[in-house]
N, C-alpha and C positions, 0 to 999 in steps of 0.2 A: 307420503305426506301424512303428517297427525290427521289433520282434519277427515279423512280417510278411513279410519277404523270406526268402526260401529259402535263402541262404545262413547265416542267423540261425538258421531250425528247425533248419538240421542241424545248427549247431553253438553255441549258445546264448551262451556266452563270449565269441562273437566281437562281442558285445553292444557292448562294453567301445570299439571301435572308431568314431567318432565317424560319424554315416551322416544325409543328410537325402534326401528324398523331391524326386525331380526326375520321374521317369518317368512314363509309362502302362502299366502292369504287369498281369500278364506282358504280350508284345505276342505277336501271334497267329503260328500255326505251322500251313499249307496245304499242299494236294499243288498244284502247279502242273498243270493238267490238260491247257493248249494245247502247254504246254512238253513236256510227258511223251508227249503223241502226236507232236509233232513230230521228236523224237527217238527215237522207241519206244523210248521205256524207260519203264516203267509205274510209277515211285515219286522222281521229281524233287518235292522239299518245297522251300519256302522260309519262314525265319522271320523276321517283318516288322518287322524295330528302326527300318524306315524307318517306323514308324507310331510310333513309342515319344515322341512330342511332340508336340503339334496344330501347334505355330510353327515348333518346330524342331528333327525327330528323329532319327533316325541311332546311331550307336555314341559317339558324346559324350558325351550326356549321362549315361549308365549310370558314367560314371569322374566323373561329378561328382558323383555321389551320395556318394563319400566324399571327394574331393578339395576340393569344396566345405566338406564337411563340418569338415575340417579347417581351412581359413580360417577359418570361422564362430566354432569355438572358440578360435584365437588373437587373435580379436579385428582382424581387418584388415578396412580398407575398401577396397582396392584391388587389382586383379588385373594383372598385369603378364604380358602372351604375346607369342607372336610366330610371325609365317607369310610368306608372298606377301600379294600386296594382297588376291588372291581368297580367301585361308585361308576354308576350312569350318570348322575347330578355332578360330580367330578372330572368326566368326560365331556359332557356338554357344555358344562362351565367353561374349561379350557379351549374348547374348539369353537367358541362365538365368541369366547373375550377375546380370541385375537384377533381377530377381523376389528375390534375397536380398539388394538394396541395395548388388549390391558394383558399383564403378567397373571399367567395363574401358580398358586402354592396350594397344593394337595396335602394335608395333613390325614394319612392314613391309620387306619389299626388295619389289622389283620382277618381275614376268614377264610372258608374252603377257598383254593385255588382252582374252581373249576375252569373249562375250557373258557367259557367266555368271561368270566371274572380276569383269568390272565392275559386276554384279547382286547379287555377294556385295559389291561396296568399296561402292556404296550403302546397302547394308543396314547393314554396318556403319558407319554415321552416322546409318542410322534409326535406330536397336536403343543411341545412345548413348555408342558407341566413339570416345575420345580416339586419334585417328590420327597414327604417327610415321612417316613414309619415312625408311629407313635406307639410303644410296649401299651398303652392304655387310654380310656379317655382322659383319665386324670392327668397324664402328662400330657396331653395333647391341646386339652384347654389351657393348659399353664403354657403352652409353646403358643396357642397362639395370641393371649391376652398380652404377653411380653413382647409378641412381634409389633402389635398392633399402639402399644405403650411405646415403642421406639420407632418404630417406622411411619409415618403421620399419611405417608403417599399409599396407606395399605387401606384395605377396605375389608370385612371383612363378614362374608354372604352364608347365610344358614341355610341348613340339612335340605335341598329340596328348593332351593331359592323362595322355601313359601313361607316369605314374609308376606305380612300386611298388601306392602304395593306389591310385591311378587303377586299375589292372588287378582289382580286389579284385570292381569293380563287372562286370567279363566272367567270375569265378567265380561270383556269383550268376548271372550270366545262365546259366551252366553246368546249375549246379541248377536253374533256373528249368525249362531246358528238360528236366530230370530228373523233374521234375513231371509235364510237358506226357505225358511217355511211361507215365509211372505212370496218368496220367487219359486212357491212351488214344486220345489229339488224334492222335498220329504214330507210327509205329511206330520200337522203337530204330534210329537211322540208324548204317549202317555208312560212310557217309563223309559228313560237313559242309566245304563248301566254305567260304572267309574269307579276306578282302581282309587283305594285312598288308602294313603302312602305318609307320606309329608302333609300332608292337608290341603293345601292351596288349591289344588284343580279342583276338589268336589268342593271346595269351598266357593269357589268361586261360580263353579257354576249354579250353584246353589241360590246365592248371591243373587247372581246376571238373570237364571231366569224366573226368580220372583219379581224383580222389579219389569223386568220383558213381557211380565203377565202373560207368560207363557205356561200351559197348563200340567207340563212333567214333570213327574216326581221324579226325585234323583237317589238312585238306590250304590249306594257307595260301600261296593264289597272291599272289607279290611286286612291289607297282605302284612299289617305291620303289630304292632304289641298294642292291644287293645284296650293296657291302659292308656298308651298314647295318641292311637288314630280313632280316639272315641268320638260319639256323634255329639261330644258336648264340646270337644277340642276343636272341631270343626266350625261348629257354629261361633263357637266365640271368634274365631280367625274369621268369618264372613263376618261377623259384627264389624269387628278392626276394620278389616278394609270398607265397610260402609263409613265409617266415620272420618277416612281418609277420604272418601268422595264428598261425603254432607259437608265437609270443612273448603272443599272447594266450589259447593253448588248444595246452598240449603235448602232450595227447592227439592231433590232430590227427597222420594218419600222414605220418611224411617220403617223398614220393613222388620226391624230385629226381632219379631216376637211374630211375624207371620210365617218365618223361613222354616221352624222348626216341624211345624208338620209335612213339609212338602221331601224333608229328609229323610230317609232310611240308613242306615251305619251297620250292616252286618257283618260279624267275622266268623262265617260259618266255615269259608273257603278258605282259612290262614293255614292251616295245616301245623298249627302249635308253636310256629318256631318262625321268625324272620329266615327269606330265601330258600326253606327246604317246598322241596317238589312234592303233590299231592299226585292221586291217582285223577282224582276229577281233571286237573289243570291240564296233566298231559292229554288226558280224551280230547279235552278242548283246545287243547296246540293242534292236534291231527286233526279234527273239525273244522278248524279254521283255513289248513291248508286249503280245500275244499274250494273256499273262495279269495284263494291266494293272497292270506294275510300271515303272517311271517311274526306269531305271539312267542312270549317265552313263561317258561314256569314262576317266578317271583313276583310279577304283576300282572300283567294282561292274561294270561291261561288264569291264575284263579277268578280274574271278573270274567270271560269268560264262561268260566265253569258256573260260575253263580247263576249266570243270565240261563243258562242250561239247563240249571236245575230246577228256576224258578217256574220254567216252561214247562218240565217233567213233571213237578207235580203240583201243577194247576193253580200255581201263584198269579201267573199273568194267563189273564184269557183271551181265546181265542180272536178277538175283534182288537186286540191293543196292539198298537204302533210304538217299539221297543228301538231304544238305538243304543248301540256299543262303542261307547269312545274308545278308540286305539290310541293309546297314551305313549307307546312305545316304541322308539325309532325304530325304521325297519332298511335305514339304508344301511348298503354294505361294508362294513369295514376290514375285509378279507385284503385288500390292495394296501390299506395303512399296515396292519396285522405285518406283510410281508417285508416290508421296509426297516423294521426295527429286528436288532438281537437283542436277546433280554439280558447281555452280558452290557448293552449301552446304558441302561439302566443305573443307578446308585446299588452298590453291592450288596448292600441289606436286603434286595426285594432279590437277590440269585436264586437264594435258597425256596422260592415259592415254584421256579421253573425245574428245580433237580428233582 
């Protein structure tokens, strides 16, 4: 039920905003205990959105809950995205539009075929995804502005689903965790670490917990091109989606000018190149086994690595209550993996298995 999300009790109006039920809510909020001896630092949390879907959970699906929502009510059957072959946002996409009947169209470019890059292009042909390789982005926006010109039943969803209302769903996640501290679970954290990618989750949380008057700052290590995942890109996408809530409930307080100090934007941990693997990130995959979390090198191991570093050399001290959003699904897709030949595939993507 709407009325149900925490974004919704605090602000009741925001009703009006069209919302459906994809998660598993709240997802849980731990002290990492291998982690915290490891590093002596006695209050390392991690909050588990990589648990937020039995098939397929991560920070995705939380922006589908209204992004979806908003398809549903204009009535389209079709979802039109676009990634790498390996997109996690292109596999996510497709394995929750179905459960609400919607078609997905992957319009691809090309990159390394690593093992799990080609574990995600399987999947999405398990999961039902109409697969496009595009030689470029240039052709690729020209394929899909022409679909979406002739196909009216198409809809067609950005890098990350972090639009405006996409982000609406990392302000609840804000409150959620607003909850968490009210009942106790963690104590208020003075710094949350968060992978910014596509923008929406640290935007949102950003967002969520200035107006939660909650007191953490949000240090949003940058895995992506950092003229794009800049802390000015960021802030303006929390602006947007304030303005999508103030236009439903103008009570709601204008925060745009107090968010910006509560942000940090660091791309210390990018490792120069969208998806290439650093040495920090791997330490920090092996680190994390520890207390049985399941990171990978392109997003989670460098924020990870960040929060690592920050501890090593005496960025965060020793009395602060730190938490690691896991952004990353960590269920198994070794059982889908098995089900498909990559010969079922559209012939084009062969040559990435040879």
């Amino acid at each position: 039920m709407a009325e149900n999300i925490p974004l919704f009790r605090k602000y009741p109006k925001l009703k009006n905003i069209p919302w459906v039920s994809v998660i598993k809510s709240p997802t849980p909020i731990h002290k990492m205990e291998k982690i915290s001896k490891e590093l002596n630092h006695d209050a390392i949390w991690v909050k588990r959105d990589d648990l937020s879907h039995d098939i397929y959970g991560g920070n995705k699906p939380r922006k589908y809950e209204f992004v979806f929502a908003k398809i549903l009510k204009r009535n389209k059957k079709r979802i039109l995205t676009q990634g790498a072959i390996g997109t996690n946002h292109g596999l996510a996409t497709t394995v929750h539009a179905k459960r609400f009947g919607l078609e997905t169209h992957l319009f691809l470019t090309e990159q390394e075929p690593s093992q799990t890059v080609l574990e995600n292009l399987l999947c999405h042909n398990h999961f039902g995804a109409k697969l496009n390789l595009m030689k470029n982005n240039r052709q690729r926006k020209i394929k899909i502005k022409t679909r979406l010109l002739f196909d009216r039943d198409s809809y067609f969803v950005v890098t990350g689903a972090s639009s405006p209302l996409g982000t609406l769903g990392f302000v609840n996640a804000a409150f959620e965790l607003k909850e968490q501290i009210e009942e106790k679970l963690v104590p208020e954290p003075d710094k949350l670490f968060v992978t910014v990618g596509s923008l929406a989750t640290c935007a949102g949380l950003v967002l969520g917990l200035e107006l939660a008057q909650v007191k953490t700052q949000v240090v949003g290590i940058g895995v992506t091109d950092p003229n794009w995942s800049s802390k000015k890109a960021t802030l303006e996408l929390a602006i947007k989606a304030l303005k999508i809530m103030r236009k439903e409930d103008p009570s709601i307080p204008d925060v745009s000018n107090e968010m910006e100090k509560r942000l940090i934007v660091d791309h210390s941990y990018f490792g120069g190149k969208y998806g290439v693997s650093t040495d920090e990130a791997l330490e920090a995959i092996e680190i994390a086994k520890k207390d049985e979390l399941k990171l990978e090198y392109v997003y989670t191991g460098k924020t990870l690595s960040g929060l690592i570093d920050y501890i090593r050399k005496g960025k965060i001290s020793e009395d602060e209550v730190v938490v690691f959003w896991n952004s990353k699904s960590s269920a198994d897709l070794t059982p889908y993996v098995k089900d498909v030949d990559y010969q079922d595939l559209p012939e084009e993507f062969h040559k990435f298995f040879d």
